[in-house]
N, C-alpha and C positions, 0 to 999 in steps of 0.2 A: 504494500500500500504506500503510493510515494504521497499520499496527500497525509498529513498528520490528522488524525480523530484526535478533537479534544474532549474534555471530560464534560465542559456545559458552556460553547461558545456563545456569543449574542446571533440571535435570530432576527433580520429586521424584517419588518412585516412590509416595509414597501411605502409607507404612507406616512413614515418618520419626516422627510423629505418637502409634504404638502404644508407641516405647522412650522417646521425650521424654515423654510420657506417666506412663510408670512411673519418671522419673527426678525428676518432681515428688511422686507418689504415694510414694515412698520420701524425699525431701524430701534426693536426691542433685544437688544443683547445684553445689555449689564444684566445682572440678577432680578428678579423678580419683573411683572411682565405676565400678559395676558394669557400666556401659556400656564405660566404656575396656576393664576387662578383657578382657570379651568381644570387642571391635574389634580387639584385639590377636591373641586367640585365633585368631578371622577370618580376619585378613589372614595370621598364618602359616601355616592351613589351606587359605588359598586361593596363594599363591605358593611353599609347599613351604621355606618359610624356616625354621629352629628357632625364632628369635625374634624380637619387637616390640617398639616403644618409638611409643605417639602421644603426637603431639608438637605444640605450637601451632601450627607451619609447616614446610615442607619448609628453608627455609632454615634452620631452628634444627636442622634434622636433622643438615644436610651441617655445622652449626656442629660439633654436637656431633661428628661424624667425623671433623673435623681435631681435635676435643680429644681423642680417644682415640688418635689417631693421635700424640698429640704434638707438632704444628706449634705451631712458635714464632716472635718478629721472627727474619727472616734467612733462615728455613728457603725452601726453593722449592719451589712447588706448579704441577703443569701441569692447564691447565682446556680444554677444550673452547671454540674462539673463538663459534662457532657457536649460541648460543643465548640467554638471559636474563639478566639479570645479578645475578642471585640464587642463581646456579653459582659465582661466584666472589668476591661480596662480604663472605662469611665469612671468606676466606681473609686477606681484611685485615682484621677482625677481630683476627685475632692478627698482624698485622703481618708476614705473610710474604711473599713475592714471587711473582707470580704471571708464566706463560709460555704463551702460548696455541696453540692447535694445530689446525692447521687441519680440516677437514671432506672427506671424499669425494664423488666424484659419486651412487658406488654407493645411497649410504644416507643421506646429508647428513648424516652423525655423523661421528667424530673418526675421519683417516685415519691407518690404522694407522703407512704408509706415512711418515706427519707427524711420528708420535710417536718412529717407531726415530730418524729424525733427528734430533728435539732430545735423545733418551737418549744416545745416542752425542754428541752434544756435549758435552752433560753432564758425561758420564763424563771424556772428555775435559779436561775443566775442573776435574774433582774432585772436584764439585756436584752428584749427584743429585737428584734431586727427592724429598721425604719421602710425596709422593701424587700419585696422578693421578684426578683428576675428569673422570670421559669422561660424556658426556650425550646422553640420547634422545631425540633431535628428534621432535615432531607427532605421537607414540603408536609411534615406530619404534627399534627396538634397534640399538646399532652392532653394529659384527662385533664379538662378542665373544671369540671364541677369538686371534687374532692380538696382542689389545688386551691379554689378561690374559698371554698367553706370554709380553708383551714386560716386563710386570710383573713377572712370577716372577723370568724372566731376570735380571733388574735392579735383586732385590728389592724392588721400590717398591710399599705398599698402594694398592690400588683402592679409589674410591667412585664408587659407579655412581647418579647423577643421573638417577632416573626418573621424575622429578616429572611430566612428561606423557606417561608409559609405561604407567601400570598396567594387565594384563592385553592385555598385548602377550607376545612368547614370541619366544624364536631358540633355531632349533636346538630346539626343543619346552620348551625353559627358562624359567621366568619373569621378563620382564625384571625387573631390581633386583635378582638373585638373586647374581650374580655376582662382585660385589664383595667385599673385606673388609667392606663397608658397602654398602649400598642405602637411596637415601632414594624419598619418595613423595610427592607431595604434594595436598591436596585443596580450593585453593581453589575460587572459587566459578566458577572456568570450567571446572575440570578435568574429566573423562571423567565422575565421581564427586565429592562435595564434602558438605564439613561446614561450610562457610561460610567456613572458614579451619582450615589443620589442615595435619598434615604425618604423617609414619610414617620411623622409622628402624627398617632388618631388619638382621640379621645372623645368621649360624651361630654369632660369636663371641658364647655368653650373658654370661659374663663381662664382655667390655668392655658388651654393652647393662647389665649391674648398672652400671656406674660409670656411664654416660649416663644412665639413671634416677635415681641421687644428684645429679649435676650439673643434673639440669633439675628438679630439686625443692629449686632453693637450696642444695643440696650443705651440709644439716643433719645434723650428727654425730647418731650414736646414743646420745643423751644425753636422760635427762630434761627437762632444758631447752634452749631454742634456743643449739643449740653450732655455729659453724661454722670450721672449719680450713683451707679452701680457696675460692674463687670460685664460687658457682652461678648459676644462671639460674634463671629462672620461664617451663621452657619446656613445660611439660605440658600436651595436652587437658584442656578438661573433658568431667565426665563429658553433659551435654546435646548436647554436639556429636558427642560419643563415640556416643550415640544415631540419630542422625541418618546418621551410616559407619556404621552396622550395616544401616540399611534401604537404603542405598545400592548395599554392597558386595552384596548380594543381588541388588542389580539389573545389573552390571556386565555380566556376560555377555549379556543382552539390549541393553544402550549397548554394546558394540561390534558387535554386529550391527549395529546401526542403522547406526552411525556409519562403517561399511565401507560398508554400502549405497550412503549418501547418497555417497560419496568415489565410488563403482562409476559412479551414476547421472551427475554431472558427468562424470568420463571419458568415457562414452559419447557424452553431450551438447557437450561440446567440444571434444573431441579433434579434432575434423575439421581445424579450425582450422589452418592453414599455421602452425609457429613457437608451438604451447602443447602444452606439455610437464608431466606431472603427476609429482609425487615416486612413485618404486619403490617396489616392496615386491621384492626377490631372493628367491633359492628359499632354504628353510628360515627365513623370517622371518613374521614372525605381526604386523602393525600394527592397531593399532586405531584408525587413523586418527579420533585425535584433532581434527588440524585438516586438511580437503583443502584441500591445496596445489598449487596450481601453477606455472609459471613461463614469462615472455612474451618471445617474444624481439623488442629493442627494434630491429633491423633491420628488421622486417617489420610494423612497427607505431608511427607516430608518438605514442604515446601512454606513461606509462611507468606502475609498479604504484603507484605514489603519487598521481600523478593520477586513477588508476582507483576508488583508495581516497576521495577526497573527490569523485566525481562519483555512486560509489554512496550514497555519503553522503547526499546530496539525495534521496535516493531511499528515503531510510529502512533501507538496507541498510549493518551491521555489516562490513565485512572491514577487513584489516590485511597492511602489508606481513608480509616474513620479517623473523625478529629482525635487529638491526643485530648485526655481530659483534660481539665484546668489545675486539678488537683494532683496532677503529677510534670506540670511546668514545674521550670526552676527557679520562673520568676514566682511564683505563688507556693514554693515550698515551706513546707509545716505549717501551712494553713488546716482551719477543722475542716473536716470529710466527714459527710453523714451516710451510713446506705443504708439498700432497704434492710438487707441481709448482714450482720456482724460479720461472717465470713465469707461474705460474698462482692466483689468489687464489680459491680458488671459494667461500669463505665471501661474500666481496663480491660475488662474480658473483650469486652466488643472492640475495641481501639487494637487488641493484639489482632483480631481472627476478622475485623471490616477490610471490605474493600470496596467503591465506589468507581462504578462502572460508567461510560463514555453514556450520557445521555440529555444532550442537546434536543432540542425540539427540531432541530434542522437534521438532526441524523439519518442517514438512506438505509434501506434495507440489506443492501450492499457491503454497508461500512456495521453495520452492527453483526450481520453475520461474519463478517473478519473480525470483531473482537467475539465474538463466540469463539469462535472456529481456534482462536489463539489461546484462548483463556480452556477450552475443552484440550486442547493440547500440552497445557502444562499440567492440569487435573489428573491427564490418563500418565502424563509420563512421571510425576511424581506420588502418587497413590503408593499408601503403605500395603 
């Protein structure tokens, strides 16, 4: 294969070109711009949110959600161990502490089971947590009703991390919906993308008016440049704002595909002794952002990192699962909650994941050569 399969390149739909277009024709380039407007409109029309806020990146999002939440040094925040480390980099930011939580088998998202235990430590101690950042693994929702009961219970605000969820649904809801906050994000691998870009929703319009102050430099309303607080320059512009507009149009047709494509491996590997592909449970809706698998290294002398640079030579993109957060080295001897005392399945799935080529642009052609590659290191290292 002389063309490279990547793992989730940008798919343009073709119609990116008609708003970038009228963004020059109106000579609306600097940031912010009739494009954003409308993106915003969008996306609250399409996930049932009251409001939006785009945003240069999903991390500036969850940034701005610990600052409306008020996290400060000292404060404790619980994150999801289980995923990117751009769920929980903010949170040092403002210098807070971070406690990580482990992952279920059910969903590979944050087990509920994980969270009542470090809440009830918590408590115990004194020290609630000022937020919980639960996050949606590979286009998949956690359980969200157990997650948010144990919030209420607890008081504690939710941000619900669905930087690789958009147009996923639990329970017929759209993920990101759920939180005091939901962020979104659109770089340039995600389901959808503006090349870089992020979305903060919320019910609360309110708190989004102060995150819109905040990410515009947080300039007083004053004739002249006044400021009486810390802001950021964390706002879309309006050309990229364009570009999510032709995109989010296309979304529902990228996760058809991108279900497909996840359907079609299953079928074709599943035979396999020992490969096992991520769930989708009843009442969940995935948009199987990335097909993932998982190999077990018993039945197979070979492990997913090695799989990852032999596809390699091969011209084929994949990637193990995220390493957790709770075994970086920036975030060592931090707490780890699991569900299980002896059971770590964020790492079990980090040793035995692997995250197969699944663009929404990928040909029938190019997915059966990554079959065809990955069924050939299966059969040639089988114990």
């Amino acid at each position: 294969m002389e063309k490279r399969i990547f793992l989730s390149p940008p798919h343009m739909s073709g119609k990116e070109q008609l708003y970038i277009h009228e963004a020059f024709e109106t000579n609306w380039i600097a940031p912010l711009g009739p494009n954003v407007d409308a993106f915003e409109k969008d996306i609250i029309a399409y996930t049932g949110s009251k409001g939006a806020l785009a945003l240069s990146s999903g991390t500036a999002a969850i940034h701005l959600a610990l600052r409306l939440l008020g996290i400060t040094k000292g404060d404790r925040v619980f994150c999801s161990s289980l995923t990117f480390i751009a769920s929980a980099n903010p949170v040092l930011y403002e210098g807070a502490d971070l406690v990580f939580i482990d992952s279920e088998p059910r969903t590979w998202n944050m087990s509920p089971v994980a969270l009542e235990k470090a809440l009830l430590a918590a408590e115990e101690e004194g020290k609630l947590p000022k937020a919980v950042i639960v996050v949606n693994l590979y286009g998949q929702s956690a359980d969200m009703d157990p997650i948010s009961k144990l919030c209420q219970k607890y008081d504690v605000p939710l941000i619900e991390d669905a930087a690789e969820s958009l147009g996923a649904k639990y329970k017929g809801q759209s993920s990101g919906t759920f939180g005091n906050y939901g962020i979104f994000s659109f770089n340039g691998n995600k389901i959808i993308t503006t090349s870089g870009g992020g979305m903060l929703v919320s019910d609360d319009l309110e708190g989004l008016g102060q995150a819109r102050f905040l990410a515009t430099q947080a300039r007083d309303n004053a004739l002249h440049y006044q400021h009486s607080q810390m802001g950021f320059n964390y706002r879309m512009s309006n050309i990229l704002a364009g570009v999510g507009r032709a995109q989010l149009e296309a979304l529902d047709e990228r996760v058809k595909t991108r279900r497909a494509i996840f359907e079609y491996y299953k079928a074709e590997l599943s035979h396999f002794d020992g490969i096992d592909f991520m769930e989708e449970p009843e009442g969940y809706y995935s948009t199987r952002w990335l097909s993932v698998l998982t190999i077990d290294p018993q039945l197979y002398n070979i492990t997913p990192h090695q799989i990852v640079e032999k596809l390699n030579t091969k011209n084929i993109e994949t990637r193990p699962v995220w390493k957790p957060l709770h075994m970086q080295p920036l975030f060592e001897g931090l707490p780890f909650y699991k569900e299980n005392d002896d059971f770590d399945f964020s790492k079990h799935v980090f040793e035995r994941g692997l995250c197969l080529p699944s663009g929404s642009s990928l040909t029938k052609t190019e997915q059966d050569y990554v079959i065809e590659a990955l069924s050939d290191l299966l059969i040639k290292h089988k114990n």
